[in-house]
Structure formats: structure tokens, C-alpha cells
C-alpha atoms as one frame of an Amber mdcrd trajectory, in Angstrom:
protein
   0.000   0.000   0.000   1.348   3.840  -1.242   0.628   5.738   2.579   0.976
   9.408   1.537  -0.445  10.246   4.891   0.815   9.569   8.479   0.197  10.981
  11.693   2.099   9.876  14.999   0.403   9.090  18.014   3.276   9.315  20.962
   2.710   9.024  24.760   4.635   9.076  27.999   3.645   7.139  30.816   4.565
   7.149  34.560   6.663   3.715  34.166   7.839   1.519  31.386   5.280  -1.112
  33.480   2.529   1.032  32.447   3.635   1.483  28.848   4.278  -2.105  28.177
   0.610  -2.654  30.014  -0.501  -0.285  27.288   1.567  -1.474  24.485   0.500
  -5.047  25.216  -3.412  -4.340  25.592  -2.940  -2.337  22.264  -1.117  -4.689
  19.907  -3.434  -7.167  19.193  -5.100  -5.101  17.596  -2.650  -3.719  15.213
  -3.256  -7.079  12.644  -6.764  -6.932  12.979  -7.249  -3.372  12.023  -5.571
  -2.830   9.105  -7.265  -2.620   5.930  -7.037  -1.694   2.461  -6.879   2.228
   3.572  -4.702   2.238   6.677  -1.930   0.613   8.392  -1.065   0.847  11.785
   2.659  -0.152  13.470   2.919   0.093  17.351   6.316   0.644  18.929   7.521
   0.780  22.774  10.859   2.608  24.193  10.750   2.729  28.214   7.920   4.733
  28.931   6.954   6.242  25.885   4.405   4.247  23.532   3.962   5.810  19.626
   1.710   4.066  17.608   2.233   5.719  13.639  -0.929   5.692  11.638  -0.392
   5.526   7.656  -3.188   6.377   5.085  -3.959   6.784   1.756  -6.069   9.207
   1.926  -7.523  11.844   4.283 -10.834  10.240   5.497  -9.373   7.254   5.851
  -6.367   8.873   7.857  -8.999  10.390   9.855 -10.668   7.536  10.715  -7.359
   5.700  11.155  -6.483   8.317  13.750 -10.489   7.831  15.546  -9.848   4.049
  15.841  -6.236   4.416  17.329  -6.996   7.036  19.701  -9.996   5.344  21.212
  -8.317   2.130  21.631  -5.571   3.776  23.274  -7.785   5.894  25.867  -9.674
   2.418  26.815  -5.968   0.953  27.533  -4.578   4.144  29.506  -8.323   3.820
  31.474  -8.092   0.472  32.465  -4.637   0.772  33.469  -5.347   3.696  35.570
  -4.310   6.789  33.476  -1.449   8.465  31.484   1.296  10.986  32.958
């Protein structure tokens, strides 16, 4: 797939436990997701967690984005919160 678009979705959490808690909870997720539109990769480095969102277009970038974001706020929320 040609991804003209990407966004970055980067955050810091109080502990690398946390972060791999998040990280783990959201990676599942990352093959399951993807369609023709978007891509999703998910990446950890102590206590920072970036998941990168590629599109091909705008609405589906959007969307991407929507789908990402959410997911991440349910992880952060049951793991009780971000820094």
C-alpha cells in the first residue's frame, strides 16, 4: 500500500510497566485493524508508547487516527491513566 499520509500518536507514561501494560493491551489489535486504507505499526521505548498511523487518503487517515486514539484511551483507562 502507497501511505501518503501519516500521523504519529506518541505518549509518555509514569513507568515503562505502564507502557508495556498499554503497548501489550494495544497490539493485538494492530493485525486486525488494518485494511485496504490504513496501516497501523505500534512501537515501545521505556515509557513512551507511539503508535504511527499511515493512510492513503484523508478520510481514511482520519478515521485511522479515531480508531487508534480510542483504543488507546480504553488501555490508559483500564490501566489507571497516562502521565
Amino acid at each position: 500500500m502507497t501511505a501518503p499520509y501519516q500521523t504519529r500518536l506518541a505518549a509518555e507514561y509514569d513507568s515503562p510497566d505502564q507502557a508495556r501494560a498499554i503497548e501489550r493491551s494495544v497490539r493485538p489489535e494492530i493485525d486486525d485493524i488494518e485494511g485496504d486504507r490504513t496501516t497501523a505499526r505500534l512501537s515501545r521505548e521505556g515509557q513512551r508508547v507511539e503508535i504511527v498511523v499511515e493512510a492513503t487518503d484523508l478520510v481514511a487517515l482520519r478515521a485511522g487516527i479515531n480508531t487508534w486514539l480510542t483504543l488507546r484511551d480504553v488501555a490508559e483507562t483500564v490501566s489507571g491513566g497516562r502521565n
